[in-house]
PDBQT receptor file of N, H, CA, C and O in Angstrom, charges set to zero:
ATOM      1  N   UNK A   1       0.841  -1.176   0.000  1.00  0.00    +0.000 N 
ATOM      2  CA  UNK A   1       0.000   0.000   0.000  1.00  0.00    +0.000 C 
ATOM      3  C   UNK A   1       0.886   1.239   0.000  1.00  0.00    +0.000 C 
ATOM      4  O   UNK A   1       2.096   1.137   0.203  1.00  0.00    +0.000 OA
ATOM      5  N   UNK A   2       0.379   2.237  -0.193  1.00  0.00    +0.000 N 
ATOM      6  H   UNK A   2      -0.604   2.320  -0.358  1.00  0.00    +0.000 HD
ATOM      7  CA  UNK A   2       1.412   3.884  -0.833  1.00  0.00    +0.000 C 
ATOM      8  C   UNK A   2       0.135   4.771  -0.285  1.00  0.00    +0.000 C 
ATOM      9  O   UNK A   2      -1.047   4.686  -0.620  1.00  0.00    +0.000 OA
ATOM     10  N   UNK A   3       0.724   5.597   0.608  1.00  0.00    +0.000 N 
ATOM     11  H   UNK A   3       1.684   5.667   0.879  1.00  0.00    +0.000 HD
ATOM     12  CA  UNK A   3      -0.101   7.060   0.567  1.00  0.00    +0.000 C 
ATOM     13  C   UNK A   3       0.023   7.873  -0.369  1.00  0.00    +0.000 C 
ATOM     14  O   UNK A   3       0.850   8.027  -1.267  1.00  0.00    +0.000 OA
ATOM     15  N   UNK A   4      -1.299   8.600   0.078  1.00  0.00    +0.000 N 
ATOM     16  H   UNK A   4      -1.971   8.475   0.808  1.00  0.00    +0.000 HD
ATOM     17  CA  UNK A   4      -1.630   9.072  -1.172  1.00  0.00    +0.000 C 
ATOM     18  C   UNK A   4      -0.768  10.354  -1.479  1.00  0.00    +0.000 C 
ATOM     19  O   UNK A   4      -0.900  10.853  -2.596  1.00  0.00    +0.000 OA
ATOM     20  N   UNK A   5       0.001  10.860  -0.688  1.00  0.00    +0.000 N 
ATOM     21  H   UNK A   5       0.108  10.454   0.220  1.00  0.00    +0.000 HD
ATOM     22  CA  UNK A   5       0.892  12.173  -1.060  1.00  0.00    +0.000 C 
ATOM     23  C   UNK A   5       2.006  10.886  -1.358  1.00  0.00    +0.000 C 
ATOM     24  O   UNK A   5       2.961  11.575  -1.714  1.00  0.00    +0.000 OA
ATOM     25  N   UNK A   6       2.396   9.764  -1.425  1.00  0.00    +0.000 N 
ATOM     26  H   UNK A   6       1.619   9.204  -1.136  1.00  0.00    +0.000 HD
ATOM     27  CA  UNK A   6       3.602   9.273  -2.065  1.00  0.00    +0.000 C 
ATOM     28  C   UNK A   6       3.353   9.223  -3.557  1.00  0.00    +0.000 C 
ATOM     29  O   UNK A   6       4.197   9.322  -4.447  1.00  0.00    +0.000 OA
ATOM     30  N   UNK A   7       1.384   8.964  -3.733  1.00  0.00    +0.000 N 
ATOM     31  H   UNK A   7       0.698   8.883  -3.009  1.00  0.00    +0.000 HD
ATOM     32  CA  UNK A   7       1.115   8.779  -5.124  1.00  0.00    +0.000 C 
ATOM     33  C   UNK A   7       1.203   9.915  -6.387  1.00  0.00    +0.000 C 
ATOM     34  O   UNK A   7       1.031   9.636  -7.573  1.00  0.00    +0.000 OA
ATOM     35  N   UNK A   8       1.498  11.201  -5.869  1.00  0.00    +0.000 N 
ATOM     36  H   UNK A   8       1.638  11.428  -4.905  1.00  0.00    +0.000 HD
ATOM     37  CA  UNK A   8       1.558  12.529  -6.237  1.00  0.00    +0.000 C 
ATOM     38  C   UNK A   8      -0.156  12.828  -6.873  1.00  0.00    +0.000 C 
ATOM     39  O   UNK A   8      -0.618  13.413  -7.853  1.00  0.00    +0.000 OA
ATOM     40  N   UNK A   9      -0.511  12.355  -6.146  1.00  0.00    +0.000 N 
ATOM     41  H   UNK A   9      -0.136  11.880  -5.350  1.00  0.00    +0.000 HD
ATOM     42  CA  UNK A   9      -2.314  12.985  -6.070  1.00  0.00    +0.000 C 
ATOM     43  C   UNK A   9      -2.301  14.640  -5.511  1.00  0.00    +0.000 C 
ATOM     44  O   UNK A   9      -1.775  15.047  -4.474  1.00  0.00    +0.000 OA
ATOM     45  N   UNK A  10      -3.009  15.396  -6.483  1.00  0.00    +0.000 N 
ATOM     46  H   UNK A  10      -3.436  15.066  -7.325  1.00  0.00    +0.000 HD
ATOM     47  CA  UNK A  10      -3.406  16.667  -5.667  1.00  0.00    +0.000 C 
ATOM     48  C   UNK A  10      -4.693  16.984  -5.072  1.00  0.00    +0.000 C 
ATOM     49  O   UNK A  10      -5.532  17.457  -5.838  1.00  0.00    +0.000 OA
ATOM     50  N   UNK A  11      -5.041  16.801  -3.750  1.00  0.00    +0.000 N 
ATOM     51  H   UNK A  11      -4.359  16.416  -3.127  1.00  0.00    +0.000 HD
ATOM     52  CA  UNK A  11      -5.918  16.553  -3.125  1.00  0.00    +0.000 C 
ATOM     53  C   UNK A  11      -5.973  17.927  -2.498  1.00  0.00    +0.000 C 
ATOM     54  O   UNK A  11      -4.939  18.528  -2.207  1.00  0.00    +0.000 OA
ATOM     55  N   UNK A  12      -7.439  18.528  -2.244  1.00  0.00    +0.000 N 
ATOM     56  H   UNK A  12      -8.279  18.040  -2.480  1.00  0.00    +0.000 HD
ATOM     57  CA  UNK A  12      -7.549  19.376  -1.257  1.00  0.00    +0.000 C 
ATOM     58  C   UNK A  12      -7.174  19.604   0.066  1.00  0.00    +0.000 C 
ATOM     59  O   UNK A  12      -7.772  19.095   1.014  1.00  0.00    +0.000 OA
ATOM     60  N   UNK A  13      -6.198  20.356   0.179  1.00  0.00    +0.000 N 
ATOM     61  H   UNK A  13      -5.712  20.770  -0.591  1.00  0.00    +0.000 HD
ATOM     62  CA  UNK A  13      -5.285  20.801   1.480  1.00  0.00    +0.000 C 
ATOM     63  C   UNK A  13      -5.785  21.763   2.266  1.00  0.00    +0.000 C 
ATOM     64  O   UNK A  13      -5.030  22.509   2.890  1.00  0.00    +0.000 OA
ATOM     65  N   UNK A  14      -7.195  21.870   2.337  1.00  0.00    +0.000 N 
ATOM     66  H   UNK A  14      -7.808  21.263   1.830  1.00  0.00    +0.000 HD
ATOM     67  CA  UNK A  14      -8.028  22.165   2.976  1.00  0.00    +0.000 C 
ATOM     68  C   UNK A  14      -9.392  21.331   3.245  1.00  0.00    +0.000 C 
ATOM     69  O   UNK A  14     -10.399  21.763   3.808  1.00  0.00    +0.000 OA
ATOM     70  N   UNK A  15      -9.220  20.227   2.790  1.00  0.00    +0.000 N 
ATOM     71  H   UNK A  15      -8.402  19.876   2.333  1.00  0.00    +0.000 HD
ATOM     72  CA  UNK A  15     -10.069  19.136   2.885  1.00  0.00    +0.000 C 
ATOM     73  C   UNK A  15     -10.464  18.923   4.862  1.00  0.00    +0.000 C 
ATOM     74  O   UNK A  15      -9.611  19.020   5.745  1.00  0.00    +0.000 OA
ATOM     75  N   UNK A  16     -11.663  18.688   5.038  1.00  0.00    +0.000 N 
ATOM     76  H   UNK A  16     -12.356  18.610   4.321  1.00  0.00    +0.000 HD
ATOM     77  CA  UNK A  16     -12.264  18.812   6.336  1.00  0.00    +0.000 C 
ATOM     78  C   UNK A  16     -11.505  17.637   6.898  1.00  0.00    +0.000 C 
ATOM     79  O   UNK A  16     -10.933  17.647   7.988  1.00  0.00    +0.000 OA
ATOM     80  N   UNK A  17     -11.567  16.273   5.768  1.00  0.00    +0.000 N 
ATOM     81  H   UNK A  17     -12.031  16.265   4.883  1.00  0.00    +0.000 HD
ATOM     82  CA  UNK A  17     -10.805  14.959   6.451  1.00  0.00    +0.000 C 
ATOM     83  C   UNK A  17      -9.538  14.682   5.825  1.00  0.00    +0.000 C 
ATOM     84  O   UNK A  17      -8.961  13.656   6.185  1.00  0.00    +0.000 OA
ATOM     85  N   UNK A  18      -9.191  15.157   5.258  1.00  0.00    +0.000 N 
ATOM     86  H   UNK A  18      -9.659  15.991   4.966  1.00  0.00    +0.000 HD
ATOM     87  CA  UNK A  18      -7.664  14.672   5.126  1.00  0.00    +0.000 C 
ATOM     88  C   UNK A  18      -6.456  16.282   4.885  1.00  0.00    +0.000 C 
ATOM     89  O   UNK A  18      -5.235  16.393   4.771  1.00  0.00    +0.000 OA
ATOM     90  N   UNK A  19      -7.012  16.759   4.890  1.00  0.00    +0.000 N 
ATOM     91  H   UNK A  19      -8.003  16.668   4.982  1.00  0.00    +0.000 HD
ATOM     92  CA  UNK A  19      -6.269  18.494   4.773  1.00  0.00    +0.000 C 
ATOM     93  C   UNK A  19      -5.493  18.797   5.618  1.00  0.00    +0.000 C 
ATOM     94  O   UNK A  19      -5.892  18.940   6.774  1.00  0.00    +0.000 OA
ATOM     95  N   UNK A  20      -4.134  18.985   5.273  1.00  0.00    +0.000 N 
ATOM     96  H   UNK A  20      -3.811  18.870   4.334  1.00  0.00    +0.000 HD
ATOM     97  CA  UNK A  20      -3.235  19.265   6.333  1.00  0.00    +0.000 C 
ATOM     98  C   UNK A  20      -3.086  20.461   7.020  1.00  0.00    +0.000 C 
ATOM     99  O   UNK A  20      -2.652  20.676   8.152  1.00  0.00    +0.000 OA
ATOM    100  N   UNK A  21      -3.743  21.611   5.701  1.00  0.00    +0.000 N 
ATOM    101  H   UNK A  21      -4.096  21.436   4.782  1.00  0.00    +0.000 HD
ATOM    102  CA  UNK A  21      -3.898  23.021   6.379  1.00  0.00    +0.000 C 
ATOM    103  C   UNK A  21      -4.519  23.249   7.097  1.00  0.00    +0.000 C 
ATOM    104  O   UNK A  21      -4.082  23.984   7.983  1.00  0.00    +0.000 OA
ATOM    105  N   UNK A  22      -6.328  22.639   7.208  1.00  0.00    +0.000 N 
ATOM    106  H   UNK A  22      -6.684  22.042   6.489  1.00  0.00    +0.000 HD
ATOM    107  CA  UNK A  22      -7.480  22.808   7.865  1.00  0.00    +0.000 C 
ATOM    108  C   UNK A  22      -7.162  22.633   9.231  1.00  0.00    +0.000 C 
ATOM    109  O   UNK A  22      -6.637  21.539   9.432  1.00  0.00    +0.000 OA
ATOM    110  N   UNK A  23      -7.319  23.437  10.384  1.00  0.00    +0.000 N 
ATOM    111  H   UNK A  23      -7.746  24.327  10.220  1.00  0.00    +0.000 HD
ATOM    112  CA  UNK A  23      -7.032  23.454  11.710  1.00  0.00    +0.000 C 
ATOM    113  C   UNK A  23      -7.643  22.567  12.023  1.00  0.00    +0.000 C 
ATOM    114  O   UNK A  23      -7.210  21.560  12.583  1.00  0.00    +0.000 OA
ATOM    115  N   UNK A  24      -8.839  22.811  11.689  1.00  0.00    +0.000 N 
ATOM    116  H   UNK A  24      -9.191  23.629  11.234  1.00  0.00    +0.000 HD
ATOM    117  CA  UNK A  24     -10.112  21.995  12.594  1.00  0.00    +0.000 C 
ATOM    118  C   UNK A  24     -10.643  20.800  11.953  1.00  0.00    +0.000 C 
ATOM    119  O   UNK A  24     -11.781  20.331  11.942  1.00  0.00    +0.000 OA
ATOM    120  N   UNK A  25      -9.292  20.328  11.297  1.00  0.00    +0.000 N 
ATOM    121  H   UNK A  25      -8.367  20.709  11.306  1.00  0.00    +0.000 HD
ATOM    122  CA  UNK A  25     -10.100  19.230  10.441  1.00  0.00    +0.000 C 
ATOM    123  C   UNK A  25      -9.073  17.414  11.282  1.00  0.00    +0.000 C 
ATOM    124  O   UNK A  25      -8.281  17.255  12.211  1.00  0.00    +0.000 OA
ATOM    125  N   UNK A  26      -9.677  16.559  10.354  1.00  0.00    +0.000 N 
ATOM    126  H   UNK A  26     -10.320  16.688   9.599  1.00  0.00    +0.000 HD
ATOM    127  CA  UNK A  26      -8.857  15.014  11.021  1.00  0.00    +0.000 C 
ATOM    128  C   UNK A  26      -8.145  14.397  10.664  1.00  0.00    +0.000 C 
ATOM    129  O   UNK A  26      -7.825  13.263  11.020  1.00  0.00    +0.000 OA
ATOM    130  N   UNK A  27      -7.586  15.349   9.517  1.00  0.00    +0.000 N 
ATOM    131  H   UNK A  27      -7.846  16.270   9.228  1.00  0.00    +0.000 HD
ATOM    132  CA  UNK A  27      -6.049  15.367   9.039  1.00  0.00    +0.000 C 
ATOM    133  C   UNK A  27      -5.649  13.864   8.605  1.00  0.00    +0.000 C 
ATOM    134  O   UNK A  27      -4.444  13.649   8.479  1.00  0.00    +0.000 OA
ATOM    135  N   UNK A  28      -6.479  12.886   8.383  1.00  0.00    +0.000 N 
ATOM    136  H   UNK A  28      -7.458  13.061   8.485  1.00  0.00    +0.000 HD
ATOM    137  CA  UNK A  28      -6.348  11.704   7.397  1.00  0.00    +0.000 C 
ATOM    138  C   UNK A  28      -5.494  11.575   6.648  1.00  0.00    +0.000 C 
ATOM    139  O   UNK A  28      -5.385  12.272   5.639  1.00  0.00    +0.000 OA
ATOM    140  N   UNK A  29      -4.438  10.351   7.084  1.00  0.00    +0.000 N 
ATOM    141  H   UNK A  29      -4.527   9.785   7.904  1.00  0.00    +0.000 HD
ATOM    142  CA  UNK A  29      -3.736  10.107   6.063  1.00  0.00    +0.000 C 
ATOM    143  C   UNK A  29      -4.070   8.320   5.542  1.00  0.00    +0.000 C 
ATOM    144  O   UNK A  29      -3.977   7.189   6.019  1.00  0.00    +0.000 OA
ATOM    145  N   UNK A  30      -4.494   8.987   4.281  1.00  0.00    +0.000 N 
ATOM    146  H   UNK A  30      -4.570   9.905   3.893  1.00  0.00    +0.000 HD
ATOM    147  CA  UNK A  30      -4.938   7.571   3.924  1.00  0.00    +0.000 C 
ATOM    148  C   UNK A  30      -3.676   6.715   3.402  1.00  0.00    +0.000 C 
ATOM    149  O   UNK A  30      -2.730   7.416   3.044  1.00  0.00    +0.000 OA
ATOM    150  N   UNK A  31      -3.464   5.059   3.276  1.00  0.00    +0.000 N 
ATOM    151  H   UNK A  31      -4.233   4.490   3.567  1.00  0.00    +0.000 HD
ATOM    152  CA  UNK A  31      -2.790   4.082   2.088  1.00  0.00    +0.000 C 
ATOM    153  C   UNK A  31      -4.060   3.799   1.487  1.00  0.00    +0.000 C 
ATOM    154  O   UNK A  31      -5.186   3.638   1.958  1.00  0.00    +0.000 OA
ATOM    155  N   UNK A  32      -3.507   3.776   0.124  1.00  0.00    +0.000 N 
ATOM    156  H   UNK A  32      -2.593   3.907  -0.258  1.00  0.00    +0.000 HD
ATOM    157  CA  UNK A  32      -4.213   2.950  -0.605  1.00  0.00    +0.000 C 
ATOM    158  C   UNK A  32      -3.693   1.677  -1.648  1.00  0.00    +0.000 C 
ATOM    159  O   UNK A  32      -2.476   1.511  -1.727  1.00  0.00    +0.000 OA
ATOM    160  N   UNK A  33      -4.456   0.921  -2.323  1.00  0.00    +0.000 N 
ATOM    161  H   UNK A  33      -5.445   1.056  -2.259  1.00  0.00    +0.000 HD
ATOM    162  CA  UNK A  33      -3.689  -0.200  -2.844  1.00  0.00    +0.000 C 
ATOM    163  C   UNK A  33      -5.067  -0.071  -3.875  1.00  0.00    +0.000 C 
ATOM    164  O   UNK A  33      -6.054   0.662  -3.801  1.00  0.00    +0.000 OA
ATOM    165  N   UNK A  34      -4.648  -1.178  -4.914  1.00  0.00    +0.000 N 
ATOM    166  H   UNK A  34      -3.847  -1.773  -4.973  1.00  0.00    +0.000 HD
ATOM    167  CA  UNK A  34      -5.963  -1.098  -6.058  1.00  0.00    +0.000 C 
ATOM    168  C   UNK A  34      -7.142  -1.579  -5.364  1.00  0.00    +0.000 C 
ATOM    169  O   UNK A  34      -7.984  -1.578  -6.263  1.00  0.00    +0.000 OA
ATOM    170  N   UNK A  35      -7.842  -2.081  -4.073  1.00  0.00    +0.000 N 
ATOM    171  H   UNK A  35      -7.159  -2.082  -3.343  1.00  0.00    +0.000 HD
ATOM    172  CA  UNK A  35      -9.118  -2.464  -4.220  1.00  0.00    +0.000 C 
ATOM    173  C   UNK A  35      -8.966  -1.720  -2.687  1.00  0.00    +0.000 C 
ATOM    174  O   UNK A  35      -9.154  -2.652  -1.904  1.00  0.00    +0.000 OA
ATOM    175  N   UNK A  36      -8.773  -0.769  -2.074  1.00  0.00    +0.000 N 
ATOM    176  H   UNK A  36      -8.620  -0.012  -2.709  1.00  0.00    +0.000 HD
ATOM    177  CA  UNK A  36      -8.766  -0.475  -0.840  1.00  0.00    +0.000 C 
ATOM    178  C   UNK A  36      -8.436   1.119  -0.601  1.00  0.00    +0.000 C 
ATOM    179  O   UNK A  36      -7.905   1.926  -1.364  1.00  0.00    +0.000 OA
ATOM    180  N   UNK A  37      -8.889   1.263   0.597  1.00  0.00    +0.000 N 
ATOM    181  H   UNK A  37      -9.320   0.607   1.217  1.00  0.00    +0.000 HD
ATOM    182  CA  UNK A  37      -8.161   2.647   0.982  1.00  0.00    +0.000 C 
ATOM    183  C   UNK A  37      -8.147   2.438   2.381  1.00  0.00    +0.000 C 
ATOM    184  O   UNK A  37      -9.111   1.792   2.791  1.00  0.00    +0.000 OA
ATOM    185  N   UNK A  38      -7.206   2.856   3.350  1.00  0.00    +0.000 N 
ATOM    186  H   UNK A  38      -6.423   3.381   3.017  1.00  0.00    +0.000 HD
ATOM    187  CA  UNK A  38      -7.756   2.590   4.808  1.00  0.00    +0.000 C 
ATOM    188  C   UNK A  38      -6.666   4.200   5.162  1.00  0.00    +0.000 C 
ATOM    189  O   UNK A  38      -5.727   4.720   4.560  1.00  0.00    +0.000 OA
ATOM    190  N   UNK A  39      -7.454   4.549   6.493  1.00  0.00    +0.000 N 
ATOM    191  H   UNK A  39      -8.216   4.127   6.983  1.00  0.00    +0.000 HD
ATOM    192  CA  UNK A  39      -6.522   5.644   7.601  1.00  0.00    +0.000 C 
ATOM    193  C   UNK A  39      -7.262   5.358   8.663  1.00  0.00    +0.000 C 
ATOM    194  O   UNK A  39      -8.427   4.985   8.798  1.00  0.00    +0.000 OA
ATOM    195  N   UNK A  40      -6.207   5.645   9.552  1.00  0.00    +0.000 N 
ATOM    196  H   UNK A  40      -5.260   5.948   9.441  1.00  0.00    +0.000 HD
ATOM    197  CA  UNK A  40      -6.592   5.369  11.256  1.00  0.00    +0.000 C 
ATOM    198  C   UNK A  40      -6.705   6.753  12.036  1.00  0.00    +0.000 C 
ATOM    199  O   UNK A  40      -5.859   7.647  12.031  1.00  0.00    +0.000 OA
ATOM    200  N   UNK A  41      -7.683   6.747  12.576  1.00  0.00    +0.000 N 
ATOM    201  H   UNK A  41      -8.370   6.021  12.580  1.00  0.00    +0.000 HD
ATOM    202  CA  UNK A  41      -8.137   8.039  13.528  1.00  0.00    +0.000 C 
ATOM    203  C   UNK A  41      -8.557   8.064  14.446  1.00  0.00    +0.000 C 
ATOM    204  O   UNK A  41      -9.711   7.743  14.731  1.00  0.00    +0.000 OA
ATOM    205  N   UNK A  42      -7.487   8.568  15.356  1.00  0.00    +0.000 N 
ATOM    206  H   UNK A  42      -6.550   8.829  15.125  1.00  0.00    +0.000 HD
ATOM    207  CA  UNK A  42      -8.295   9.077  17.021  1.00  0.00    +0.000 C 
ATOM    208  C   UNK A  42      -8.769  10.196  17.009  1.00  0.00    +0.000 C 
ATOM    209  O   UNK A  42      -8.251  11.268  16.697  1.00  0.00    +0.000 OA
ATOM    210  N   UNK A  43     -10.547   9.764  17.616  1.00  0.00    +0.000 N 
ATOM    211  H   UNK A  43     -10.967   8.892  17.869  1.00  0.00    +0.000 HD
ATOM    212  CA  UNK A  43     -11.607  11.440  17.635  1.00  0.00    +0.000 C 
ATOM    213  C   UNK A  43     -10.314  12.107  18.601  1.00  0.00    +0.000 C 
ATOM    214  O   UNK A  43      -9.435  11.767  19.393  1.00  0.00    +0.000 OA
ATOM    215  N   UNK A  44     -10.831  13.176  17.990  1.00  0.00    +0.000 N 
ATOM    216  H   UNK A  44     -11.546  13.452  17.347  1.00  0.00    +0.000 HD
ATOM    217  CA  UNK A  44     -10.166  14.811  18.865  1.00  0.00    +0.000 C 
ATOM    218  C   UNK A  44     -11.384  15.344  19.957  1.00  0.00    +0.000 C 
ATOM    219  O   UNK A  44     -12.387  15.653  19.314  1.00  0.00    +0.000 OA
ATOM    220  N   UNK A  45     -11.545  15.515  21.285  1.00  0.00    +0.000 N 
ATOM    221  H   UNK A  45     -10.730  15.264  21.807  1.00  0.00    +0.000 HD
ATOM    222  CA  UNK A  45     -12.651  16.288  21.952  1.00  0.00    +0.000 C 
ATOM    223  C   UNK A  45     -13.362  17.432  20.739  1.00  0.00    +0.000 C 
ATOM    224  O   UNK A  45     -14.559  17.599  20.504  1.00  0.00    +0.000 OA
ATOM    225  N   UNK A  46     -12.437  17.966  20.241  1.00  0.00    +0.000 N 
ATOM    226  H   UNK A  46     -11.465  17.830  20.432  1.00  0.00    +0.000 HD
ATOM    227  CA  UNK A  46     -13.090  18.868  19.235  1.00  0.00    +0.000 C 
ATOM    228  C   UNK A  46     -13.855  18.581  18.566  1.00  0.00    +0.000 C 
ATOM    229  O   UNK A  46     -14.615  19.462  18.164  1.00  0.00    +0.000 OA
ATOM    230  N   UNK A  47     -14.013  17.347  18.164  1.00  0.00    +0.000 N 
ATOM    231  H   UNK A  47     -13.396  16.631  18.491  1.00  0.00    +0.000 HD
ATOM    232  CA  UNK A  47     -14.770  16.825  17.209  1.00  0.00    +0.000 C 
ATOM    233  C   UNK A  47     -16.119  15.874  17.400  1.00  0.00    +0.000 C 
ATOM    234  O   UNK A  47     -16.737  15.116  16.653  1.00  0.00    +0.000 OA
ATOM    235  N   UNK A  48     -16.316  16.475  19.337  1.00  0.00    +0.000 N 
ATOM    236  H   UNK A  48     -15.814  17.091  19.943  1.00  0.00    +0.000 HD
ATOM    237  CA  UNK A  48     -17.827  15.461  19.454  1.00  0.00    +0.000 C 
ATOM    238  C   UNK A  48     -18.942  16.290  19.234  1.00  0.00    +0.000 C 
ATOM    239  O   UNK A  48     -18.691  17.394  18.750  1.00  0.00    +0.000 OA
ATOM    240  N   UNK A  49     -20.030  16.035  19.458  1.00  0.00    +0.000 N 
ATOM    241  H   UNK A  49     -20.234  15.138  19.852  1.00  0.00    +0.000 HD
ATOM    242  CA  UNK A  49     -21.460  16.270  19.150  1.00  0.00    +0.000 C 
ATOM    243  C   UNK A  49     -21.696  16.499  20.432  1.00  0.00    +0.000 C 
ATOM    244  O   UNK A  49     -21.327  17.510  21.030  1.00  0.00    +0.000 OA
ATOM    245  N   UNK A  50     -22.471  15.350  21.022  1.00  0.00    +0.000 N 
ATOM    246  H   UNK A  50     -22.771  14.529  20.536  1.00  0.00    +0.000 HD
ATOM    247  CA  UNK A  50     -22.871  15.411  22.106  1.00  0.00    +0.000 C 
ATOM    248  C   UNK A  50     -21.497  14.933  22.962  1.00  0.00    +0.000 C 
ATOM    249  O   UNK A  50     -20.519  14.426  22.413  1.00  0.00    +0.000 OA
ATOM    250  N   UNK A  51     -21.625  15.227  24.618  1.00  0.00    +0.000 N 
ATOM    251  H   UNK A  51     -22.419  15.639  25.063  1.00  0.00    +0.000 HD
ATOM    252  CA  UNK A  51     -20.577  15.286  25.401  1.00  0.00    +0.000 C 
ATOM    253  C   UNK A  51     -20.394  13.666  25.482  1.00  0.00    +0.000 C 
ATOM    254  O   UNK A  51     -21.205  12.907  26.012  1.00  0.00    +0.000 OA
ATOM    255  N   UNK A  52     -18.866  13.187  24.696  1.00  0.00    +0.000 N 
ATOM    256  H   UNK A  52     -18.207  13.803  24.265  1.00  0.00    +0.000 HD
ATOM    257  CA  UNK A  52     -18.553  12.347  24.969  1.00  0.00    +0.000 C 
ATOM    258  C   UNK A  52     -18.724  10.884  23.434  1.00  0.00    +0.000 C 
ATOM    259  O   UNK A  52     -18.373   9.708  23.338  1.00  0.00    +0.000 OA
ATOM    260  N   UNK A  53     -19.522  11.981  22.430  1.00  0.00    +0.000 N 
ATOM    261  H   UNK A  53     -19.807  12.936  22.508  1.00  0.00    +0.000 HD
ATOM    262  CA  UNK A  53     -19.655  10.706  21.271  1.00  0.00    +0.000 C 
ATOM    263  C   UNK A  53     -19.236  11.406  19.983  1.00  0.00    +0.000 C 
ATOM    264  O   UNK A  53     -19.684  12.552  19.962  1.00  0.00    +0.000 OA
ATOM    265  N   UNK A  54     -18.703  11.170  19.173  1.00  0.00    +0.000 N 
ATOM    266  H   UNK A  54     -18.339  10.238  19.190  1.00  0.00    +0.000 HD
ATOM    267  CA  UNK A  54     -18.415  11.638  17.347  1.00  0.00    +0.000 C 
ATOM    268  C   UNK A  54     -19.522  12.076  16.869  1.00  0.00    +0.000 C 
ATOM    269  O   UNK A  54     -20.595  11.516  16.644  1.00  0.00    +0.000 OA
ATOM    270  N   UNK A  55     -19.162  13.133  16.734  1.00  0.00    +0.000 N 
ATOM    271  H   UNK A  55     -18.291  13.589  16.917  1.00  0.00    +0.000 HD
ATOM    272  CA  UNK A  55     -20.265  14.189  15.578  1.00  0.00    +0.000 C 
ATOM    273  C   UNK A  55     -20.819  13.242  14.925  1.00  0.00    +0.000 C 
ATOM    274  O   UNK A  55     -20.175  12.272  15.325  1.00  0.00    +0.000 OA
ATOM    275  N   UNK A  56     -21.548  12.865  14.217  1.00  0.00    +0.000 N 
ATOM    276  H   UNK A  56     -22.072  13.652  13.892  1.00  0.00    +0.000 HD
ATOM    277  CA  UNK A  56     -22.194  12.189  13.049  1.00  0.00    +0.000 C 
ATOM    278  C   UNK A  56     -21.402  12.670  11.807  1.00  0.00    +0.000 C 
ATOM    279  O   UNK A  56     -20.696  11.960  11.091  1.00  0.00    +0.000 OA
ATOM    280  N   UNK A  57     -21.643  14.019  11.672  1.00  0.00    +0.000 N 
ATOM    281  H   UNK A  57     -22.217  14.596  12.253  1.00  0.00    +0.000 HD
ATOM    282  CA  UNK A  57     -20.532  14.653  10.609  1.00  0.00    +0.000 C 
ATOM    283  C   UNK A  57     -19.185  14.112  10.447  1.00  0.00    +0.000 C 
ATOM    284  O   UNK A  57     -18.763  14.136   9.291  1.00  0.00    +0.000 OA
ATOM    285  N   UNK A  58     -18.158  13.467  11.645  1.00  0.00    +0.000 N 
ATOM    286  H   UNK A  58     -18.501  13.447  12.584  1.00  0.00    +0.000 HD
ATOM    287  CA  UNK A  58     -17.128  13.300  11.461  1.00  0.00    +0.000 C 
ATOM    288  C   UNK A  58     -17.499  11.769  10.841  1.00  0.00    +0.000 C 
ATOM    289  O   UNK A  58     -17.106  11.427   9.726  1.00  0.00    +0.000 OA
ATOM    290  N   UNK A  59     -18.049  11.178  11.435  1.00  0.00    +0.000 N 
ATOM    291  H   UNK A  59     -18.368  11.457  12.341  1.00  0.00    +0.000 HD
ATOM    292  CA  UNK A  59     -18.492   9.931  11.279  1.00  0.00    +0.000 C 
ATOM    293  C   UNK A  59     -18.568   9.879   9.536  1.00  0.00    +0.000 C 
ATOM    294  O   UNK A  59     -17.719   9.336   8.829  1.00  0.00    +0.000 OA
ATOM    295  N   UNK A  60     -19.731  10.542   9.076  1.00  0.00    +0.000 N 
ATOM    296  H   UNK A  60     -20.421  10.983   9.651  1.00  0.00    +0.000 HD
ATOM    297  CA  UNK A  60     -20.013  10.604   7.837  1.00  0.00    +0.000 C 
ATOM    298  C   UNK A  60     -18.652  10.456   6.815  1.00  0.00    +0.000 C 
ATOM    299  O   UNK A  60     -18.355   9.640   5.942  1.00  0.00    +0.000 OA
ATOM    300  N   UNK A  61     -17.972  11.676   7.377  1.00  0.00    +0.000 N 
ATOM    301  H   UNK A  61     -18.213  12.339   8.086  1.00  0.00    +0.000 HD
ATOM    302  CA  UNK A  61     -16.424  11.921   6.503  1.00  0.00    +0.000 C 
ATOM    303  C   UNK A  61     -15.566  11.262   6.268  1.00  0.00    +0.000 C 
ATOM    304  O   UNK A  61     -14.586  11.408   5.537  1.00  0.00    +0.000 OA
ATOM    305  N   UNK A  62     -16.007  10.236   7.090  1.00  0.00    +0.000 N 
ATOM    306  H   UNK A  62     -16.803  10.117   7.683  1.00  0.00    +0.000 HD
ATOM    307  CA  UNK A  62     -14.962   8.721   7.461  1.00  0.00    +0.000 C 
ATOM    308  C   UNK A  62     -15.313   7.907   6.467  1.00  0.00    +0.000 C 
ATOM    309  O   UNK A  62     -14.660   7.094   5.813  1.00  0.00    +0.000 OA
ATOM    310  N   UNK A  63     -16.469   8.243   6.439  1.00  0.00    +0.000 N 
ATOM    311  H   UNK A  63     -16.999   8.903   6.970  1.00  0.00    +0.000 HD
ATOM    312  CA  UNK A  63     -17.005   6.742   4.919  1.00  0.00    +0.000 C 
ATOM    313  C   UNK A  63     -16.711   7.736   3.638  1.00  0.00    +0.000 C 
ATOM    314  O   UNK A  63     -16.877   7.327   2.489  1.00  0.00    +0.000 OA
TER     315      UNK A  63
C-alpha cells in the first residue's frame, strides 16, 4: 500500500478529512492499494457532538 501524497495525487489541502492546512479538520492520512483505501483516527474532543460521542458529521467523513 502507498499514501496518497507518495502517489503525487493533488488533493484538497483544505479538505475537512484529510487536509493538512485545515485546523479543525482530522487530518487523514490515507494508504491505498488497487481495491482499498484505509486511515486510522483518534476522535479529537473537538470533534464530538454530544458530550462524549463523534459528531455524526465526522463519522459521515470517514465513509
Amino acid at each position: 500500500m502507498a499514501r496518497l501524497s507518495e502517489l503525487g495525487i493533488d488533493f484538497q489541502h483544505w479538505c475537512f478529512a484529510c487536509g493538512r492546512l485545515n485546523p479543525g479538520g482530522m487530518h487523514l492520512d490515507f494508504e491505498v492499494s488497487r481495491d482499498r483505501a484505509e486511515a486510522r483516527y483518534t476522535a479529537l474532543e473537538r470533534h464530538q457532538g454530544y458530550d462524549g460521542l463523534l459528531h455524526g458529521g465526522v463519522v459521515t467523513a470517514m465513509l
